[in-house]
N, C-alpha and C positions, 0 to 999 in steps of 0.2 A: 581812818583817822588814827593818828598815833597816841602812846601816851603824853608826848611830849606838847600836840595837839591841845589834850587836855587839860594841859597844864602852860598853856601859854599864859593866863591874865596871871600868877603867882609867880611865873615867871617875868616877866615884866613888870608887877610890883618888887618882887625882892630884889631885880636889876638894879629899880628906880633910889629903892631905902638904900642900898648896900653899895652899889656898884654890880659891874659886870662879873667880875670872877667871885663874887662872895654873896652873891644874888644866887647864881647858879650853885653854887653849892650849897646853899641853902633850900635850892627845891631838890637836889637831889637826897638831901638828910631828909626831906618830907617821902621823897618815894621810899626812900630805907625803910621810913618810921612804917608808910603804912604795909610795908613788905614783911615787915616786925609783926607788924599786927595780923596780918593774915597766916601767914605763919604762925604763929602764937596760938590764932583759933584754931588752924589745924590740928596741932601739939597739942589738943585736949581731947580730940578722936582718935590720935594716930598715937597708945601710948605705949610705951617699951616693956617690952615682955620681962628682962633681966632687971628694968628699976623699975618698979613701980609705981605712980607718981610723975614721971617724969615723961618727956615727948621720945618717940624714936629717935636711935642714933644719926639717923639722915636728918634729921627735924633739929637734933641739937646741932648739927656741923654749922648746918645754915644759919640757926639764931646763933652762933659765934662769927658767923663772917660777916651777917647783916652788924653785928652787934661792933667788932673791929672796923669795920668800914666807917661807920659812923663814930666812931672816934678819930680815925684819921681825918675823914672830910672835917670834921668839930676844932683838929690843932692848925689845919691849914688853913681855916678862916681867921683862927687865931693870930697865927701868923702872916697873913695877909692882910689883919685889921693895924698888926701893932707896925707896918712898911708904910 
């Protein structure tokens, strides 16, 4: 069973609220979110020798692409709600 499997019924509710294309991108900001989040708990065991405080430099790349992704998928709903 895939992820997307498990994520069929939120997928077909936000299709249902939203529409088709702003449905979906709406469950994939939820996968972002919770990819943010496991990551995130990671970045509290895995932490960087040179900051201290801070997650490892592979740990912070990711939480900036996770973190840019979800700002683009967030203007194209935008601009998809205001068409």
């Amino acid at each position: 069973m895939g992820l997307l499997d498990d994520k069929r019924d939120d997928l077909e509710k936000y299709e249902f609220m939203m529409g088709v294309p702003r449905g979906r991108l709406a469950v994939a900001l939820d996968l972002l979110t919770d990819a943010l989040i496991l990551v995130g708990q990671h970045g509290v065991y895995c932490q960087s020798n040179r900051q201290p405080g801070k997650p490892a430099m592979d740990l912070q790349i990711i939480l900036d692409a996770i973190n840019s992704s979800k700002e683009l998928i967030s203007s194209a709903m935008e601009e998809l709600k205001k068409s």
